[in-house]
N, C-alpha and C positions, 0 to 999 in steps of 0.2 A: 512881826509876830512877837509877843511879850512872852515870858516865862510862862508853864503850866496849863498852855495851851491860852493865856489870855491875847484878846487882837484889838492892836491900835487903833481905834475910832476915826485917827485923822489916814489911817492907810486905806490902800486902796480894796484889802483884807477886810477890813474894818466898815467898808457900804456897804461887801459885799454880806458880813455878818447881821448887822441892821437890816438887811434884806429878809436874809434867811430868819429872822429873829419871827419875821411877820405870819412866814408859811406853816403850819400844822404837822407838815413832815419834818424827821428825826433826820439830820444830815449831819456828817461826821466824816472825820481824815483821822489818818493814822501817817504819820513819819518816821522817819529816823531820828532816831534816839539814844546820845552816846557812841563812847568810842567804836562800841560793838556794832554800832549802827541798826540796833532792833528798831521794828516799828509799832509805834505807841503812840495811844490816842494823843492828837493835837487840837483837835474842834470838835464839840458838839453843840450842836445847835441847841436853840432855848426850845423847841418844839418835845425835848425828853419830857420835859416837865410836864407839858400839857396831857403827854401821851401817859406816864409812868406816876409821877409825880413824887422822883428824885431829880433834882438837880445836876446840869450839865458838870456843875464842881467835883459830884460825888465821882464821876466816872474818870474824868481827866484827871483825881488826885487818886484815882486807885482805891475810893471805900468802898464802890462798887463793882461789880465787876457785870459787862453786858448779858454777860452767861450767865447769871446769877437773878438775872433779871427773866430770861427765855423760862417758858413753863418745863418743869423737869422731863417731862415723855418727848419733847422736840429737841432738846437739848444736844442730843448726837447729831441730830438732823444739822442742826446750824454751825456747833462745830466742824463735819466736815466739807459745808458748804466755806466757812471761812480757811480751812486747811489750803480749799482748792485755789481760792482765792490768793492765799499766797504763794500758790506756785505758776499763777499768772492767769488762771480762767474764771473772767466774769462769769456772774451769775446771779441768781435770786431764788427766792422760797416762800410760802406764806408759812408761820407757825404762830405759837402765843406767846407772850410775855404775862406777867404778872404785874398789876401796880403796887404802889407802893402799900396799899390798903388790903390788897386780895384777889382784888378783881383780875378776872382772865380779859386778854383783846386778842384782837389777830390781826397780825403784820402783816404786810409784805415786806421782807429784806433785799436789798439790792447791793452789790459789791460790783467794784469797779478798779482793776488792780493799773497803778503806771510803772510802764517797764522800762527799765535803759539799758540796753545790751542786754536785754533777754534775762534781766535780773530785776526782781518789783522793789520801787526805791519807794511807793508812795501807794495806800489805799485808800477811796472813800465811798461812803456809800447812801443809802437813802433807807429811812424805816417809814412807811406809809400804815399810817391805821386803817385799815379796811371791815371794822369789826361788823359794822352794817351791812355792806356788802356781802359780808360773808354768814352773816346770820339771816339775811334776805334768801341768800342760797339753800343755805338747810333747810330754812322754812318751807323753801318750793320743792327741795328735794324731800322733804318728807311727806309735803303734803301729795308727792307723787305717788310715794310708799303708801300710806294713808288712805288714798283714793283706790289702789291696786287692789287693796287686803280689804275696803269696802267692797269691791265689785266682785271679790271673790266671797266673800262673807254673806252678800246681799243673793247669790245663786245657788252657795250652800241653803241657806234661811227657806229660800224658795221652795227649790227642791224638798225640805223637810217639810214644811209645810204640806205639801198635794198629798205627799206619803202619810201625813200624819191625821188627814182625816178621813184617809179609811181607816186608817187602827183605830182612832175613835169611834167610827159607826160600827165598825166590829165587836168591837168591847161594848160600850152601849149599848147591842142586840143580844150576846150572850149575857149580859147584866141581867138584861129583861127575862128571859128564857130560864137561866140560870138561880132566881133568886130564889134560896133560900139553901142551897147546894153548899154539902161542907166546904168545897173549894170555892166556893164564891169570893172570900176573902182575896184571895189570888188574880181576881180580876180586878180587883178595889185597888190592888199594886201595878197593877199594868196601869188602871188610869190614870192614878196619880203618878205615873211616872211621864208619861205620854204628856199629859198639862205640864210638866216640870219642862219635859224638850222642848212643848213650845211655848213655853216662858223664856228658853233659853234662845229660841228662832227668833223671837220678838227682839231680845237682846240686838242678836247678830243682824236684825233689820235696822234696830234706831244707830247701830254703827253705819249700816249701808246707807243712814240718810234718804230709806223709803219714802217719806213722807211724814207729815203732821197729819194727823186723825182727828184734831178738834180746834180750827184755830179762832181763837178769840180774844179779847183783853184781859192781861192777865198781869194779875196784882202781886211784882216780885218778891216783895214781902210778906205777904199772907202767904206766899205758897215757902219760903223761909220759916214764917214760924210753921206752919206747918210741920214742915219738916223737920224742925227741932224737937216738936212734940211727938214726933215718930220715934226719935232716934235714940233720944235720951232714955225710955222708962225699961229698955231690957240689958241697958251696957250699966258696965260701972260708973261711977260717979265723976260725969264728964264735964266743966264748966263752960257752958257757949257764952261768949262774950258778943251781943248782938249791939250794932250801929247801924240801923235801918234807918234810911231817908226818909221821909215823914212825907217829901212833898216830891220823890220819885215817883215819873207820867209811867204809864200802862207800857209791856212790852206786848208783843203780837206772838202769842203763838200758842202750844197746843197744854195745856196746865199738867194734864199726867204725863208728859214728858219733859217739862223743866221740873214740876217735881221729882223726877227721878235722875234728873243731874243735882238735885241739890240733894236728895238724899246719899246719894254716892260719896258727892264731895265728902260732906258732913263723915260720916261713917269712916273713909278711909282717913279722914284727921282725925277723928275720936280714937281709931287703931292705931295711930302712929303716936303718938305723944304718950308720956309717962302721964301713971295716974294721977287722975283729976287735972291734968296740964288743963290751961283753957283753951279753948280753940274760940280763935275770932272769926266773924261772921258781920262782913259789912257789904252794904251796898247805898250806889252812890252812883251819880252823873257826870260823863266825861265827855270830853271834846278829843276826838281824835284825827289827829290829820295825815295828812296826806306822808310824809315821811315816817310815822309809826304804823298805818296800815300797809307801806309796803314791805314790812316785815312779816308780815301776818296773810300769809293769802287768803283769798277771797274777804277780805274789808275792804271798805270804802270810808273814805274822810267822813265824818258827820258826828252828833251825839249818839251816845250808847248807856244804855246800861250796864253798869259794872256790880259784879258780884263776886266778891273776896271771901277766901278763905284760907286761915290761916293758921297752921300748927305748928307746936313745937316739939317735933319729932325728932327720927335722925338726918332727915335730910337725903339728897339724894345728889350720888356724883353726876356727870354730863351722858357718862354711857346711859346710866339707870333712863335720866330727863330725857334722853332720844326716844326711848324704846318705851317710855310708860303708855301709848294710845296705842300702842300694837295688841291687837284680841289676844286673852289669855296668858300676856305675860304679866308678872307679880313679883315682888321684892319680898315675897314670904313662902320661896320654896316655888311649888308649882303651881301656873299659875292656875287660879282659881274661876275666872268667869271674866267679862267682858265689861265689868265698870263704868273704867275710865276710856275705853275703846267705845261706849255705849253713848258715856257723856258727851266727847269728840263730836262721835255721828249728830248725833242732837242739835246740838247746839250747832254748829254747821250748816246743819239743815235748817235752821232758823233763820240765818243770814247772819251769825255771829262768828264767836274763835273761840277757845278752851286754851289756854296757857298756865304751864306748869313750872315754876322756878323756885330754886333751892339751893343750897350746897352742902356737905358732909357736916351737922353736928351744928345747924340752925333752922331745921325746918322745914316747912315747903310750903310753898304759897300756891293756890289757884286763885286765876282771872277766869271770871267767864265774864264778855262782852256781847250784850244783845241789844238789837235793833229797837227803836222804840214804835210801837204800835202806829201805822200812818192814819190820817183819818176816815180811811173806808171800812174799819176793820169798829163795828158798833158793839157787838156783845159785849157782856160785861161775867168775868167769873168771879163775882165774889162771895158767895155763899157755896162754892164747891165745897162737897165731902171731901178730905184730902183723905179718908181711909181707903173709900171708894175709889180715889181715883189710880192708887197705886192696888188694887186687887186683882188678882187674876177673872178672867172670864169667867163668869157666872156659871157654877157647874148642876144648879138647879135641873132637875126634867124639868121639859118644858108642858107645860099646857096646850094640848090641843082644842084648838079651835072652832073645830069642826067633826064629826066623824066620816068614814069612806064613804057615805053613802050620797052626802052632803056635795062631795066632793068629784062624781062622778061626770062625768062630760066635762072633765075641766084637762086642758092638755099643759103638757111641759116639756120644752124644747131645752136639752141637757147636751149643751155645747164643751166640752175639755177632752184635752187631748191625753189625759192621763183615764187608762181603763178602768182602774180600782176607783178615781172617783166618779164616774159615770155609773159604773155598775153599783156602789153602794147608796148611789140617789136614785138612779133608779127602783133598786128594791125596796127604798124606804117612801119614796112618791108612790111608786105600786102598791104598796102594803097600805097609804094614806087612802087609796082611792083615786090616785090623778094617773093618769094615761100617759106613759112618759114617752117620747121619742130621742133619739141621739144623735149626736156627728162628734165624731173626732177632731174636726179642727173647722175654722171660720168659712172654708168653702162647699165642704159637704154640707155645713148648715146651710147656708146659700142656695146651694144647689136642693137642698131637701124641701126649703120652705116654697118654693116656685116649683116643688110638683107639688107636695102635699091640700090635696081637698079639702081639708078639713082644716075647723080653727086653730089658731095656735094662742094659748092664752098669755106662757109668759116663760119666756127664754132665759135659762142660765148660761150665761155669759164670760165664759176665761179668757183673760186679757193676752194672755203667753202663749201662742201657740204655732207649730209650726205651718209654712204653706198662707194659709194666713189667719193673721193675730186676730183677736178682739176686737182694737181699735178697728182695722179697716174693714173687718165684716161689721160690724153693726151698724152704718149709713144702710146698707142695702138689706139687713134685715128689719132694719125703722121702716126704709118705702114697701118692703114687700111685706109687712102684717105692723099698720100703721097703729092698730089698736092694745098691742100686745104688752104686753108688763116685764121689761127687763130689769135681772138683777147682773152686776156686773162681778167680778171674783177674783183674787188674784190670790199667789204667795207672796207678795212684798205688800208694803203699805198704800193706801189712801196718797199715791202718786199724781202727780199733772198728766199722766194719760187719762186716770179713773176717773179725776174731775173733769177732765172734757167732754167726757163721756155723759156722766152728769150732767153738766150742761146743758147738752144737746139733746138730752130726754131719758136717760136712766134712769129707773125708777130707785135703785138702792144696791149699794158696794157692800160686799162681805167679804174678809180677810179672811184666806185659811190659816190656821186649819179652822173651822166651826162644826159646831156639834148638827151631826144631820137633822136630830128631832127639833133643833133651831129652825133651820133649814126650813122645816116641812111648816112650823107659824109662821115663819118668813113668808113660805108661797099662801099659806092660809090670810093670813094678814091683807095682801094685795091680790086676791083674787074671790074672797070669800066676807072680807069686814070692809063693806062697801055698804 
């Protein structure tokens, strides 16, 4: 061994460094050093470099120091794993270091102390990069978290849904009754507050990854500018810097719901950056394999579409970048709504990923990665309204159809297990002229339709229910009134149960909440515009 920890080529130190020279991990001794006999770095392998990108010199000449290197919040951690170390107990830890540029990694440290008479003459150890590994980790433990706060999110949603379209037929009935009453105005608040919850239930579905509502070829750049032309004409003067692939294939999926991940993006970069900062806005074609999808769960190796955005805001530390798809949490006080918890669900549900990266005082970038349209998938959306497609449901009256009278001998089998909405369809199919009958859940209809005498025209149908669901009563109300007209119903989205259902002979799905005097053209439509 040569001075300053250098080792002789021709010793047998010297293969063993050649060795160590080749492997990826950080290996290092500490010896005795001086009359005192302290012990001080004598090897570190050439693998610092790879890892850090200071030199093994900097550390064995003392301009370094390893601690100086450890991310500062670990720092005691690894200190008194090395304390322990020199009073003779091996051991190990994972934390981070910092390279020499900024960048965070995560180690694993390993110590390994040699003792002579119960006194440590000699330590060395091993630093293994584990930074993939361990960001493979998070990713699955969040996408845990993620999944948990969807499935609770997605039976809040529900729940609010059934309840909210009785408050609708409610309010819509004293609307009617009521108009022209000084208080009327007072109902005009209730309704628009009632469309705002389930603006906000919809939110809390496209997190729970209910379902696509419209899937078809969708043109990621027209729905891009679109949404630039949204966003820009009520903010301050915001410049988007757009880089749109010209010769980007079609993605597959539902257009008012990637345009409302691109509106989100868009908006929450236009609020982060100083005025008129520009925000970039590209998309582009990647190949992604097999070791970058297993960072990301649920991908798969293949090409994607990539959609960047990119501000020059404040940026965001590692706690913030954990927590930003959690519903309702916000870096501006309390949180405000479901955004980026919304876009998450979205895009997820597409077969893609939503990734958010940044640091304190450069920015923050979104990835969004989506599948590209496979060849089954014919439609084409390129003349969509994009104003249309981000508008709340039509709060028009509706036109009826038909009048009671018209409509008389015609029956309605009112299948859900929630009483408010059976009793407010049936008052308003009553009030239409159709003849309603009821069950509370999938087997009292069952059992109703196999006595009932008389015809049954056309069955509302709730997927949820307890005893038995949707799905499994409706085979045996298809064989027992093979002629009948089913609409199917849920509080979540246009899901793979409803399209089965579909399928197999549903005439038509309605997402709660919906407006009852919908409702009643709905049964007019399939029972009367024949």
């Amino acid at each position: 061994m040569k001075a300053s920890g250098q080792v002789d080529p021709a010793s047998d130190d010297g293969a063993a460094a050649r060795a160590l020279a080749l492997v990826d991990e950080v290996v290092w001794s500490a010896g005795p050093y001086g009359p005192s006999r302290r012990l001080r770095l004598s090897y570190v392998s050439p693998g610092l470099q790879r890892l850090t990108g200071h030199a093994p010199a900097d550390l064995l000449a003392g301009r370094v120091r390893w601690l100086d290197l450890v991310d500062p919040e670990d720092r005691r951690r690894v200190r008194t794993q090395q304390l322990a170390a020199l009073r003779g107990e091996p051991g190990s830890l994972e934390h981070r270091v910092r390279t020499r540029d900024g960048q965070a990694r995560f180690v694993r440290s390993s110590f390994a102390p040699e003792l002579v008479d119960g006194r440590v003459v000699r330590l060395a150890g091993v630093v293994a990069d584990v930074t993939t590994t361990q960001r493979r980790e998070q990713g699955v433990a969040r996408s845990r978290v993620l999944r948990s706060l969807a499935t609770l999110a997605g039976g809040v949603a529900h729940g609010v849904n059934n309840q909210l379209v009785a408050v609708l037929a409610h309010v819509e009935r004293l609307r009617e009754e009521l108009a022209g009453h000084p208080s009327a105005w007072r109902l005009e608040k209730v309704h628009a507050s009632a469309r705002d919850v389930a603006h906000r239930a919809d939110q809390l579905l496209a997190y729970a990854r209910g379902g696509k509502h419209q899937v078809t070829r969708v043109d990621l750049a027209a729905i891009v500018r679109g949404a630039v032309d949204l966003v820009l004409p009520g903010r301050a003067p915001v410049e988007v810097a757009l880089e749109l692939d010209p010769d980007l294939p079609s993605v597959e999926g539902d257009p008012r719901q990637l345009l409302h991940v691109v509106l989100a993006l868009l908006q929450n970069a236009a609020e982060a950056g100083p005025h008129r900062a520009p925000v970039r806005v590209r998309t582009r074609s990647v190949l992604l394999d097999g070791a970058f999808c297993r960072t990301l769960p649920g991908l798969i190796p293949g090409h994607y579409a990539q959609l960047t955005v990119e501000d020059q805001g404040a940026g965001m530390d590692p706690a913030t970048l954990a927590r930003c798809f959690e519903p309702f949490f916000s870096t501006r006080g309390r949180g405000r709504g479901l955004g980026l918890a919304a876009c998450y669900g979205i895009v997820t549900n597409h077969g893609g990923h939503l990734t958010l990266d940044g640091a304190p005082g450069v920015g923050a970038v979104a990835r969004v990665y989506l599948p590209f349209a496979g060849p089954g998938v014919v439609d084409e959306t390129d003349e969509h309204d994009l104003r249309q497609l981000v508008a709340l449901a039509d709060n028009t009256p509706h036109e009826p159809l038909a009048t009671p009278a018209v409509r008389l001998g015609k029956t309605v089998l009112v299948v859900d297990d929630e009483p408010t909405i059976v009793d407010v369809l049936d008052e308003h199919l009553t009030t239409a002229g159709y003849r309603v009958l009821k069950a509370q859940d999938g087997q009292v209809a069952v059992d109703l339709v196999g006595r009932e005498p008389g015809p049954i025209d056309l069955i509302f149908l709730d997927l949820s229910m307890p005893n038995m669901d949707g799905p499994a009563a409706f085979p045996h109300l298809q064989r027992a009134r093979p002629d009948a007209k089913v609409v199917i119903a849920s509080g979540y989205d246009l899901d793979a149960r409803a399209q089965r259902l579909l399928d197999q002979g549903a005439h038509r799905f309605v997402q709660k909440p919906f407006r009852a005097d919908v409702l009643v053209g709905l049964v007019d439509e399939l029972l009367l515009d024949e």
